[in-house]
C-alpha positions in Angstrom: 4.9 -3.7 13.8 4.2 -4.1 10.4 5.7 -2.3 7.2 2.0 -0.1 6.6 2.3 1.1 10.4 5.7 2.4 9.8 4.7 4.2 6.8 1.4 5.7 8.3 3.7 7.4 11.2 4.6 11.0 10.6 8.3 11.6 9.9 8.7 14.1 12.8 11.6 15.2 11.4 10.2 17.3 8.4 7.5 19.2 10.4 9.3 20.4 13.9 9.7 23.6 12.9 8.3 26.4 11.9 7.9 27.7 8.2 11.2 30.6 9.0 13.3 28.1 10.3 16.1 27.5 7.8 17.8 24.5 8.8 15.1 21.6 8.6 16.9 18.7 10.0 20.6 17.1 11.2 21.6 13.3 10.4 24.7 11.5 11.2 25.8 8.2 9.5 28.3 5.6 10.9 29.2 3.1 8.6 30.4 -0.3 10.5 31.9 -3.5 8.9 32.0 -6.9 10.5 35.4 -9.1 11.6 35.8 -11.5 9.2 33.6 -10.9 6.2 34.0 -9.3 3.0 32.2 -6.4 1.9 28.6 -6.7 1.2 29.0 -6.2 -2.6 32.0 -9.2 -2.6 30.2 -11.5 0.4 28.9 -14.5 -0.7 24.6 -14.6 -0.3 25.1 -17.0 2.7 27.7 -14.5 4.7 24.7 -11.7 3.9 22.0 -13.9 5.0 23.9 -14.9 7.9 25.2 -10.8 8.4 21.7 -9.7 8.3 20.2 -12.5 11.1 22.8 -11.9 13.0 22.3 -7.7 12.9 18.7 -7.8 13.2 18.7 -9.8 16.3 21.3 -7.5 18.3 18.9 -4.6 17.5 15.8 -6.7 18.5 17.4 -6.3 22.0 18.8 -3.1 21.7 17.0 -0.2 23.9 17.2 2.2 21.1 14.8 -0.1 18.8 12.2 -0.7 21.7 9.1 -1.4 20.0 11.0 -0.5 16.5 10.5 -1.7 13.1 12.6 -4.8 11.5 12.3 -6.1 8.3 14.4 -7.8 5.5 14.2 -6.0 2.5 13.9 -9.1 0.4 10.0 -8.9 1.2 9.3 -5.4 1.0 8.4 -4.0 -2.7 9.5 -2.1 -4.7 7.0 0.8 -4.0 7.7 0.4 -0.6 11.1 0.8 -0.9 10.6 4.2 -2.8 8.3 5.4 0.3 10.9 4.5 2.8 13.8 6.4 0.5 11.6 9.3 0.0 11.5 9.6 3.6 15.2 9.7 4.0 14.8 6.1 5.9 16.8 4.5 3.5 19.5 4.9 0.8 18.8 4.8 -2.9 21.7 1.9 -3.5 19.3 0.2 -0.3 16.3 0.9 -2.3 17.5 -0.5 -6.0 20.5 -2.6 -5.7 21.0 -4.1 -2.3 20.5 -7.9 -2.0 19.5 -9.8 1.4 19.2 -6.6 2.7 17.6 -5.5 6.0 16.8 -2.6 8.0 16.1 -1.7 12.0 13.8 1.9 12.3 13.2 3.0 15.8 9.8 3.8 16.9 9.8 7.4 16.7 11.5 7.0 13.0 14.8 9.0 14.0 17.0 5.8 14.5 17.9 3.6 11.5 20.3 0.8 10.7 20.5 -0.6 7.1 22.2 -3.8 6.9 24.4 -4.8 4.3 23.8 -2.0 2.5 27.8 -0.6 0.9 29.2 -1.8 4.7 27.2 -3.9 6.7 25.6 -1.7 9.3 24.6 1.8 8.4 23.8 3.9 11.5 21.6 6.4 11.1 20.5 9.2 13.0 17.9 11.9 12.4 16.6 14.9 14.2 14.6 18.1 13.5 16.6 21.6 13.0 20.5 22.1 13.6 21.5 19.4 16.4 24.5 17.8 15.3 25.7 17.5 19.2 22.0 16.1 20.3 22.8 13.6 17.8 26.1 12.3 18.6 25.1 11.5 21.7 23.1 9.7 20.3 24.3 7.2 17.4 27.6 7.1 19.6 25.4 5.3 22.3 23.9 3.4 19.5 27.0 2.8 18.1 28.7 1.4 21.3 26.0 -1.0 22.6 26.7 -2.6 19.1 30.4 -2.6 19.0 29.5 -4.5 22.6 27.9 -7.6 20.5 29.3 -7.3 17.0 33.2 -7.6 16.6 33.8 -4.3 14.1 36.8 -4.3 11.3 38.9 -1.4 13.1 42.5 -1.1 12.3 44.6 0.8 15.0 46.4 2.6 12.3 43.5 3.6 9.7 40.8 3.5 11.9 37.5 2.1 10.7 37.5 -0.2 7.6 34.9 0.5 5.5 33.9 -0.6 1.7 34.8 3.3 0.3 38.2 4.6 1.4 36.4 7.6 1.3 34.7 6.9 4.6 37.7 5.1 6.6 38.6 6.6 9.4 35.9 7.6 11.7 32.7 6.2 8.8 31.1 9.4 9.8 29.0 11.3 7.6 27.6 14.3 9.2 24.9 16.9 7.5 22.3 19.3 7.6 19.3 19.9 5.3 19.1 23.5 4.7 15.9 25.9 3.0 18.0 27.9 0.8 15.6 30.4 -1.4 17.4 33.8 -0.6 20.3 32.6 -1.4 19.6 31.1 -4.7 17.2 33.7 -5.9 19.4 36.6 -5.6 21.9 34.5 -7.6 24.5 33.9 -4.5 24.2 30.2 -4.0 26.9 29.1 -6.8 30.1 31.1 -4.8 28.3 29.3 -1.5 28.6 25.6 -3.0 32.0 26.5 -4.2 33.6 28.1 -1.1 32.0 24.4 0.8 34.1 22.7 -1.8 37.1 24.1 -1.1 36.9 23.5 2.7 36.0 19.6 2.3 32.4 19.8 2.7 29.7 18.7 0.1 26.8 19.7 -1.0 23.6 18.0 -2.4 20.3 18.3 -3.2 17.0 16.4 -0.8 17.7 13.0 -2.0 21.8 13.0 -1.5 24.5 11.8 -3.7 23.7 13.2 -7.3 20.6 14.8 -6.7 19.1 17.9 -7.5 18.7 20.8 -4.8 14.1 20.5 -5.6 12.8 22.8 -3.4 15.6 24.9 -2.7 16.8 22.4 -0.3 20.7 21.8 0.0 22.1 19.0 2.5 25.4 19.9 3.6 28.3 17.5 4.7 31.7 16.2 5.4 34.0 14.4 2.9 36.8 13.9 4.9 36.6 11.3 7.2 40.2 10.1 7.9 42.6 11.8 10.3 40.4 14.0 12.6 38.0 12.9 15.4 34.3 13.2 15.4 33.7 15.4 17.7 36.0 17.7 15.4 34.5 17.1 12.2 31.2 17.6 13.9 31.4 21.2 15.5 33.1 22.4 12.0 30.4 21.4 10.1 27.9 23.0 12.8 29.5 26.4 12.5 29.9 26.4 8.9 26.2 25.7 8.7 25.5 28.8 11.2 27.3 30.6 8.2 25.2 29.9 5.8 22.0 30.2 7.6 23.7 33.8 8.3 24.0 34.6 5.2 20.9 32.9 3.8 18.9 35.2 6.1 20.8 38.6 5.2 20.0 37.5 2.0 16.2 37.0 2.6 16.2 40.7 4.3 17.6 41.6 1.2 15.2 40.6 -1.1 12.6 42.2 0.9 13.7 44.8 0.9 15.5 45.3 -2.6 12.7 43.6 -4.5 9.9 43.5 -2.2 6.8 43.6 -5.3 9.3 40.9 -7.4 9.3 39.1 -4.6 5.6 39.5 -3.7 4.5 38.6 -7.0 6.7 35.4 -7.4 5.0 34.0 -4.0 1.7 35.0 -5.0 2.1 33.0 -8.6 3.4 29.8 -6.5 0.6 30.1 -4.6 -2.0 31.1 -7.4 -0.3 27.9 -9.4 -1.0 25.7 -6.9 -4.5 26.7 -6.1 -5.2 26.2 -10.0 -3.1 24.0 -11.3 -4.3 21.2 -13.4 -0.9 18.9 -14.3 1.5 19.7 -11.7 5.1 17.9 -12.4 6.7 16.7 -8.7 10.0 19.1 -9.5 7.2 22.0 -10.3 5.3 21.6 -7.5 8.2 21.3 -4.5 9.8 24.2 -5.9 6.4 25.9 -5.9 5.2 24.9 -2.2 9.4 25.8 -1.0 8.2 29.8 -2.7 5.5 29.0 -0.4 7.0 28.3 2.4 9.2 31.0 2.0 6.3 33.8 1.8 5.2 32.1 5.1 8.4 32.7 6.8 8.7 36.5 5.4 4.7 37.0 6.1 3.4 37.8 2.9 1.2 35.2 2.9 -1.4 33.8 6.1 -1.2 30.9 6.6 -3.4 29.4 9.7 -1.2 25.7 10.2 2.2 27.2 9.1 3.5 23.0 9.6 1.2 21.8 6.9 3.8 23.3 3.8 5.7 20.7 4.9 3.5 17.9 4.7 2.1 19.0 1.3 6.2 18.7 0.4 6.0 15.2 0.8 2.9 14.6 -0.4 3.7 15.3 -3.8 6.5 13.4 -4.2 5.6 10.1 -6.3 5.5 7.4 -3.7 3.6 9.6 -1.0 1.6 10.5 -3.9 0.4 7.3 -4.8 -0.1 6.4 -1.5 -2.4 9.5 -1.1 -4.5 8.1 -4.3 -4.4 4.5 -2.9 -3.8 3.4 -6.4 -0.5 2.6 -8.6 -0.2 5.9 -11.3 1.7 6.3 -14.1 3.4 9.6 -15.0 1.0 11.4 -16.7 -1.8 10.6 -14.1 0.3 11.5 -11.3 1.0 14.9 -12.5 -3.0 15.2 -12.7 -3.7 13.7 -9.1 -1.0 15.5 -7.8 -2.4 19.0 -8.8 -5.9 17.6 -7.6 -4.4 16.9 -4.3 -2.8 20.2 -3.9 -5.9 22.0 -4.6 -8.1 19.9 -2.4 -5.3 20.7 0.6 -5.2 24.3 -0.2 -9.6 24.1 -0.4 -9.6 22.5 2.9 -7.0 25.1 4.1 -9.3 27.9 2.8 -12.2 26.4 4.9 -10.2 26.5 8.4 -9.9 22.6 8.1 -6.3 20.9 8.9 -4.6 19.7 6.1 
């Protein structure tokens, strides 16, 4: 299947849920390095050409990739490359800086392996809402039938070798994306990100390592990776995150009920922005349509497709943007289309049409 196909297919793993739900999706990483080759960033551009054939093949047979998506990233551009990172198929160092790269995406978009991205193999694994033990299951199957064709660096006593230190042991990263407007409008969110800290979890914004929380959304994960089982790291992470969706709801009651016409009117200026806007910035308008989606889950606004806030949130971002206007856009013209685009979604909305 070709590269367009893939990024025509809805990423199921954004729109799942309904508008109250607060976490919005689970994803485990494995990072794997082969026997007897140096890391991608000290391998020679034979051993990665040679890494990469050699990867993409095993996945051509594996079940998990039935029908799946396979492509070195040499021939993909760079605009394609920002679509696939926007949709959390990819990293940003796999979108930027990579070279003889390639990647393996399942049919349904929830399985990915990038391929000689930091380590060789990435595993990636992505569902809708809080399943972190759905997901196991899952990359550890995906994980096994390679480990049966691929001899893996694995040291008895450190466990898996991978390029950071940071990830030896099991190379797991486990997270959740969480919608977090309670807590950071009635100011609580700082103490949250610091009491993660302290008990080894991290916290970033949509698009990972060193981005912002656009949106109000906050992906929460593990740093510690050496010394403690998967299975362990996994359900502590999955109860913390029940935490904070506890306490990102008792704040949400309590901003009803506290500051119920403050509240009222900053949902009904999102809105009113967005249904007028004229230059919308992509920051502006996520954090706009995420007060949106946050008068949806309260019910202070009616909303007939409560899914389609979602889809408008990646809309706007500038890739998905572009590809909405079927036309390369700089800055300043992408601020304009992307405030037309809202207003024609919202319009069609207005009319009973699906967005």
């Amino acid at each position: 299947m070709t590269l367009d196909e893939l990024l025509d297919t809805p990423c199921t793993w954004f729109f799942d849920h309904a508008p109250s739900e607060i976490a919005i999706s689970s994803r485990i990483r494995l990072a794997r390095n082969l026997q007897g080759f140096s890391f991608p960033a000290h391998a020679s551009m034979e051993d990665r050409i040679r890494i990469r054939a050699h990867a993409l093949d095993v996945l051509r047979k594996n079940d998990h990739f039935q029908e799946g998506f396979f492509y070195e990233m040499d021939d993909v551009t760079p605009f394609q490359k920002q679509l696939l990172y926007e949709r959390s198929l990819i990293s940003k160092d796999l979108a930027e800086e990579c070279p003889q790269a390639g990647l393996a995406v399942s049919q349904d978009l929830r399985d990915v392996v990038m391929i000689n991205e930091e380590d060789h193999l990435r595993l990636q694994v992505m569902r809708s809402g809080l399943c972190l033990e759905e997901i196991w299951e899952e990359i550890a199957s995906v994980d096994d039938d390679l480990e049966a064709a691929m001899e893996v660096a694995f040291s008895e006593e450190f466990g898996y070798l991978t390029c950071c230190p940071t990830n030896t042991g099991t190379g797991m990263r486990a997270g959740v994306m969480l919608h977090l407007p309670g807590l950071v409008l009635m100011e609580e969110i700082r103490p949250v990100i610091k009491g993660l800290g302290k008990m080894g979890l991290a916290v970033r914004g949509l698009g990972g390592e060193g981005s912002d929380a656009d949106g109000f959304l906050y992906q929460i994960s593990n740093q510690i990776t050496l010394g403690r089982s998967e299975i362990d790291l996994m359900q502590d992470i999955q109860e913390v995150v029940k935490e904070v969706i506890g306490h990102e709801q008792n704040a949400r009651l309590r901003l009803a009920e506290s500051k119920q016409a403050w509240l009222k009117d900053r949902v009904g200026r999102a809105f009113g922005v967005l249904q007028n806007a004229h230059v919308l910035a992509s920051k502006e308008a996520l954090d706009l349509l995420a007060m949106v989606r946050l008068g949806l889950a309260l019910e202070l606004l009616e909303w007939d497709e409560g899914h389609q806030v979602e889809q408008l949130m990646v809309d706007v971002r500038p890739a998905h943007l572009q590809k909405c206007a079927n036309e390369k856009l700089d800055a300043e013209k992408r601020d304009i289309f992307r405030a037309e685009w809202v207003r024609s979604r919202l319009a069609d909305l207005k009319k009973g049409r699906k967005l």
